[in-house]
C-alpha positions in Angstrom: 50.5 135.1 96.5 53.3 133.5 95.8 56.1 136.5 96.2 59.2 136.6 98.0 58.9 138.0 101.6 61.8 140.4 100.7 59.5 142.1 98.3 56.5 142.2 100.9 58.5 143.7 103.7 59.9 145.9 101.2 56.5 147.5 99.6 55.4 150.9 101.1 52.2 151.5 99.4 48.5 150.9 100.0 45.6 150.8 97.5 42.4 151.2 99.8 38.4 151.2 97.9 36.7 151.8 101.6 36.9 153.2 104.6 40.2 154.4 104.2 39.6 156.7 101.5 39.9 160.7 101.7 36.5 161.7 103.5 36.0 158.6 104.8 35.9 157.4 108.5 39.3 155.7 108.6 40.8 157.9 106.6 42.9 160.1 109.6 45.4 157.1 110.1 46.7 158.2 106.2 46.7 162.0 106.7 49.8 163.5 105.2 50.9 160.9 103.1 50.9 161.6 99.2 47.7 159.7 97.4 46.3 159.5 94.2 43.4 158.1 92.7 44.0 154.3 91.1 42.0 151.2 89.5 42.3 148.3 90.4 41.3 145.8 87.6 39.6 142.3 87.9 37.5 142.8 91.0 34.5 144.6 92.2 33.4 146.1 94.9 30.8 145.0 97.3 29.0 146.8 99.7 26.2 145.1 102.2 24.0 147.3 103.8 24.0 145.4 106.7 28.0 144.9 107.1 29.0 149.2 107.0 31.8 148.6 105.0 33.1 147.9 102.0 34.3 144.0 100.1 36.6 143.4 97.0 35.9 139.9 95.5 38.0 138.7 92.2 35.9 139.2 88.7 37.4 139.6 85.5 34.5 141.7 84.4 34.8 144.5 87.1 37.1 147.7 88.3 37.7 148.9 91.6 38.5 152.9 91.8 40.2 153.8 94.8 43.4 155.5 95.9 46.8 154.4 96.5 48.7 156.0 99.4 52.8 156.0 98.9 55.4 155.6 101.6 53.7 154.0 104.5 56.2 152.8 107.5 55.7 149.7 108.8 54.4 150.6 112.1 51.7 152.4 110.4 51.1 148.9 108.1 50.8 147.5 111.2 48.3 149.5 112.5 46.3 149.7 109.6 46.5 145.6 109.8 44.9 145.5 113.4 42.1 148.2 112.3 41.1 146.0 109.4 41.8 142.4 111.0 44.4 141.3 108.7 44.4 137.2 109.3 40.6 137.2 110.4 38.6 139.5 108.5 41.1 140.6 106.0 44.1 140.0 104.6 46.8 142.0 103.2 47.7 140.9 100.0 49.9 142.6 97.0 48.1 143.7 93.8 48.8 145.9 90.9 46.8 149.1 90.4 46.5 151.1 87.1 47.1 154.9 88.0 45.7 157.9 85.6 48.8 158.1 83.6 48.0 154.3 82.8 51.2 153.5 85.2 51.3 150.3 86.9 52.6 150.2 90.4 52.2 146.9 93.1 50.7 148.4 96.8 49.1 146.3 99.4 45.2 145.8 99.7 43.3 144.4 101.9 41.3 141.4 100.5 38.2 139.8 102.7 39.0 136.5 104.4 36.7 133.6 102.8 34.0 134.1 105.9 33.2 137.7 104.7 32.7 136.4 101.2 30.5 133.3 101.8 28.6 135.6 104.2 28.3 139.0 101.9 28.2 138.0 98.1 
């Protein structure tokens, strides 16, 4: 995406539109962490019956509402990463999220690798 490593290594917050969200089945790996609710402009969320979870692809006509979870450590990035196959089903990329107060703030998502896309949309 084009950002310094620095800034990726640096960023402690996670914007999730699935399975991690409060109630849902992944959600237990979060537990304790501060979260709010979030948008995240310029995609939309997909959701194929026959997959059991949840797709972000880019469109400019679309919103995303999710949550964005604040102060993650990197061991728990990490095992968040192996739960959603970051490098083969996903991958963890930085985006900007709109929260209630209309504040922007940058958190990690996880994006669907170019297989789950062709396959799903």
């Amino acid at each position: 995406m084009g950002l310094k490593n620095s800034k990726k290594e640096n960023l402690n917050k996670l914007f999730v539109y699935g399975t991690l969200q409060t109630g849902q089945s992944r959600n237990s790996i979060l537990k304790g962490l501060k979260c709010e609710k979030a948008t995240l402009f310029n995609f939309r969320k997909v959701e194929p019956s026959s997959l059991g979870f949840p797709l972000i692809i880019r469109d400019n006509s679309s919103n995303v509402q999710g949550e964005i979870y604040y102060d993650l450590d990197h061991s728990l990035i990490d095992q968040i990463d192996m739960i959603e196959g970051e490098g083969e089903l996903y991958h963890r990329i930085i985006v900007k999220v709109v929260l209630d107060d209309r504040k922007k703030v940058e958190a990690f998502t996880y994006y669907p690798s170019e297989s789950l896309i062709t396959k799903y949309t």
